[in-house]
Backbone as CSV, one residue per row, in Angstrom:
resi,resn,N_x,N_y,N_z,CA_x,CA_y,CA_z,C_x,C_y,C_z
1,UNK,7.960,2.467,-3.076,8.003,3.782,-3.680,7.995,3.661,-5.200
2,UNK,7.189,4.870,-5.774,7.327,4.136,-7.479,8.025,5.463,-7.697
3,UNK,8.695,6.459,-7.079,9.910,7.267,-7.168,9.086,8.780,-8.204
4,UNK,7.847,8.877,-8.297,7.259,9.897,-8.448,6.233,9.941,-7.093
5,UNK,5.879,11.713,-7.001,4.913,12.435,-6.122,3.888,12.096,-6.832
6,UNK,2.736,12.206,-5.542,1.181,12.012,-5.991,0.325,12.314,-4.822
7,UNK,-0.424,13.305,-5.112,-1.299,13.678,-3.784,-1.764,12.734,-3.337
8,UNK,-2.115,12.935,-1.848,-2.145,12.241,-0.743,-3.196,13.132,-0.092
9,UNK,-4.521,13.693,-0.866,-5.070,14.158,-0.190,-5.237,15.560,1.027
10,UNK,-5.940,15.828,1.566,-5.609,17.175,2.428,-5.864,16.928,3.705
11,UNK,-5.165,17.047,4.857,-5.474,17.291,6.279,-6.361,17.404,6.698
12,UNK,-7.377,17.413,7.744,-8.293,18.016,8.121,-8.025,19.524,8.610
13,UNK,-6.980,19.194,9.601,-6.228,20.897,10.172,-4.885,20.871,9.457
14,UNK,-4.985,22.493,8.805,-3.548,22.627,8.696,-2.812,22.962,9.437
15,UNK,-1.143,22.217,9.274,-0.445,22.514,10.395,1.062,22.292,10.059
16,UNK,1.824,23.215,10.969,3.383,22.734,10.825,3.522,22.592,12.164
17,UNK,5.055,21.915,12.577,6.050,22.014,13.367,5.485,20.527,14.348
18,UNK,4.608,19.716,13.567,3.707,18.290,13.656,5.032,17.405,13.678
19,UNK,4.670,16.318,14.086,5.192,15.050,13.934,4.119,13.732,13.009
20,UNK,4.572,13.199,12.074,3.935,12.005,11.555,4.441,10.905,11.754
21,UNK,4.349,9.476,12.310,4.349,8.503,12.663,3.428,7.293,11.970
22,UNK,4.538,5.722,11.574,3.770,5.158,11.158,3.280,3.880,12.108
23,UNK,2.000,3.951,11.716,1.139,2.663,13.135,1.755,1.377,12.520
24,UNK,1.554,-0.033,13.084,1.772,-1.271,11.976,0.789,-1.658,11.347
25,UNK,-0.526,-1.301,11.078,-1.643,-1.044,10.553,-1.220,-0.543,9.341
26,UNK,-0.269,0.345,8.954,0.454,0.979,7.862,-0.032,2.115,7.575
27,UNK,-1.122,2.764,8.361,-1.672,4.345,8.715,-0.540,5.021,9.478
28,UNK,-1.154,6.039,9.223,-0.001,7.561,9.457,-0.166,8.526,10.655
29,UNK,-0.145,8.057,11.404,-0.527,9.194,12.591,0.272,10.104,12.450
30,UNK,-0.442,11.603,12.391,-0.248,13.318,12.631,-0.843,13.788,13.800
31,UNK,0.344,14.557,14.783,-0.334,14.550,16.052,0.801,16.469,15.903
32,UNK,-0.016,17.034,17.006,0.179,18.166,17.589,0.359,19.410,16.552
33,UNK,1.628,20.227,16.569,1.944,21.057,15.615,1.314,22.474,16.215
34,UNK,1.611,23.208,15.456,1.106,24.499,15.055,0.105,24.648,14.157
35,UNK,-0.726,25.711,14.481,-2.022,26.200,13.468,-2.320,27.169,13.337
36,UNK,-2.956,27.688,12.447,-3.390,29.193,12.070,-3.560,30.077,13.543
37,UNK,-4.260,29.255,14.576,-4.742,29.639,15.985,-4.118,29.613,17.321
38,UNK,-2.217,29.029,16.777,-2.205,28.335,18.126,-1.357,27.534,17.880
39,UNK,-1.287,26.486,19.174,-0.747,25.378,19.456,-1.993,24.391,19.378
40,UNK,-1.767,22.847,18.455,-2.627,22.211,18.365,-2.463,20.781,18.876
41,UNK,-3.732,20.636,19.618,-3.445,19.236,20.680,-4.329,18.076,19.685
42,UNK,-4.980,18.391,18.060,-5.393,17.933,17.594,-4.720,16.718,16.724
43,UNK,-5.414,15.897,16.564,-4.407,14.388,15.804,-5.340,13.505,14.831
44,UNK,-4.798,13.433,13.765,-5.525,12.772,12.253,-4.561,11.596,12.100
45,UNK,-5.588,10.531,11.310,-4.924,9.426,10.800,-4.898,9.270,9.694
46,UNK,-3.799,8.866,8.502,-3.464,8.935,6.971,-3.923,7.391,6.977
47,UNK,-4.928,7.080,5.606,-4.877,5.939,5.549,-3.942,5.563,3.681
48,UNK,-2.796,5.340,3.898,-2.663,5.324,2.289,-3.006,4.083,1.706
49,UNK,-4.260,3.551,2.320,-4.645,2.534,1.012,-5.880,2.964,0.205
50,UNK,-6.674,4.044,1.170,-7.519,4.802,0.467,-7.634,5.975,0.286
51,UNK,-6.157,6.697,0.943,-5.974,7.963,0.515,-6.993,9.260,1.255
52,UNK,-7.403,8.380,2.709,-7.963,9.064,3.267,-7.390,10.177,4.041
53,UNK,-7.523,10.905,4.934,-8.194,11.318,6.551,-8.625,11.948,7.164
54,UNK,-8.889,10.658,8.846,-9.859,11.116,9.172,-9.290,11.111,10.983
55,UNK,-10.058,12.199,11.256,-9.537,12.901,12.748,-9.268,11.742,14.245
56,UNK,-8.879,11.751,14.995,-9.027,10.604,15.933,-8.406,11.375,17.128
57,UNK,-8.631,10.398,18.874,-8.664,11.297,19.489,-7.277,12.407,19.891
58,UNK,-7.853,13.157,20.164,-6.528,14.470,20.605,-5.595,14.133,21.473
59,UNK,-4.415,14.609,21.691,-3.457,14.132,22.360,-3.763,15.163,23.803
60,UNK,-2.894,14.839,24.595,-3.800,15.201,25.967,-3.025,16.662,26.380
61,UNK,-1.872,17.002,25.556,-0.995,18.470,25.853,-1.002,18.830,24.805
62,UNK,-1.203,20.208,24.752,-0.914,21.011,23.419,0.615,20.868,22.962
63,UNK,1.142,20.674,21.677,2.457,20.902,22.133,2.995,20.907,20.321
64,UNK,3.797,21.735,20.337,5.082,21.485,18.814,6.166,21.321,19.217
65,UNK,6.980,20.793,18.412,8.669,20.952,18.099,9.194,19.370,19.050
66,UNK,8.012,18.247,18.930,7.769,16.994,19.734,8.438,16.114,18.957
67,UNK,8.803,14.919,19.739,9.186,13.401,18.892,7.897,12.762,19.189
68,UNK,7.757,12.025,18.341,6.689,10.823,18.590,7.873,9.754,17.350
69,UNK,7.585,8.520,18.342,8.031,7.107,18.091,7.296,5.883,18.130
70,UNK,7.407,5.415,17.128,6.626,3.904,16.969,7.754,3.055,17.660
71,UNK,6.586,2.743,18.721,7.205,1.444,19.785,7.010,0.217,19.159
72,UNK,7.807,-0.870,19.995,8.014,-1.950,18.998,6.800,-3.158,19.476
73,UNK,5.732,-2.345,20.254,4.838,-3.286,20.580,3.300,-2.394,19.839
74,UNK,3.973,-1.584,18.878,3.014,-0.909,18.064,2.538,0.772,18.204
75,UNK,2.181,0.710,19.824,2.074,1.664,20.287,2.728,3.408,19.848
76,UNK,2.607,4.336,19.901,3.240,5.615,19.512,3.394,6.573,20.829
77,UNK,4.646,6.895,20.961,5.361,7.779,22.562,5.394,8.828,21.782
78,UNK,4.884,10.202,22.346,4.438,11.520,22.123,5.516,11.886,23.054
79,UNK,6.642,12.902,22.953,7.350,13.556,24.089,7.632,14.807,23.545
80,UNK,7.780,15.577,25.067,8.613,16.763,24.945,7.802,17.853,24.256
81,UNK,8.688,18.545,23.590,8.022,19.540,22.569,7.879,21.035,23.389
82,UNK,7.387,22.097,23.337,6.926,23.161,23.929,5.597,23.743,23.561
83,UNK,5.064,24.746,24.158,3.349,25.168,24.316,3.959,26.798,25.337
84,UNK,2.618,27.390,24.880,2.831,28.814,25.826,3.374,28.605,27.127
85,UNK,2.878,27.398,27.734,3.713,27.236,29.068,5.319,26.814,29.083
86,UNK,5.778,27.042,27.827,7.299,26.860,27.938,7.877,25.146,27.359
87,UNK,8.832,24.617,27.636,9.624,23.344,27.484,8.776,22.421,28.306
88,UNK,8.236,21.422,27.456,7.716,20.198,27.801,8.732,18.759,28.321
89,UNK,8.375,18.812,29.803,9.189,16.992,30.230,8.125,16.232,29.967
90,UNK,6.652,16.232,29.470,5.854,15.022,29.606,5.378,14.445,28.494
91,UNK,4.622,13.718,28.102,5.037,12.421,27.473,3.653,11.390,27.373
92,UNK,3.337,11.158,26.435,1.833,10.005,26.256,1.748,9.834,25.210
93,UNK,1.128,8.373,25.607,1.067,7.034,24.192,-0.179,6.961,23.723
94,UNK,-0.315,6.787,22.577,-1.431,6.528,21.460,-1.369,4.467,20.875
């Protein structure tokens, strides 16, 4: 950290109520959230060595208000969260 802000570029979709996660690659996975339209099953990757990003594939439930966790074999666990169909029990890895 050099303890000042500095853009980081813009999203592809804007969104709240997302989760960001870091890969060991040292990219940023942004998965689900809310959007102007909705609930979004859409997911972007931050690259901060070039200050990119760029979209990658969608997560398989629409869902906000989710954990996602970097597993210790790299992998990222998507859980929970809710969508028009109510409180989410299910759960998938990136």
């Amino acid at each position: 950290s050099t303890g000042t802000w500095t853009n980081a570029g813009s999203m592809n979709v804007a969104r709240w109520l997302h989760t960001a996660s870091t890969l060991t690659n040292g990219s940023v996975l942004v998965t689900g959230g809310r959007g102007s339209n909705g609930f979004l099953d859409s997911a972007e990757l931050y690259n901060p060595g070039t200050g990119t990003w760029t979209t990658t594939r969608n997560i398989n439930v629409v869902r906000q208000y989710h954990t996602a966790s970097t597993l210790a074999n790299g992998s990222i666990l998507v859980a929970g969260g809710d969508n028009k169909g109510g409180h989410l029990n299910s759960a998938e890895l990136y």
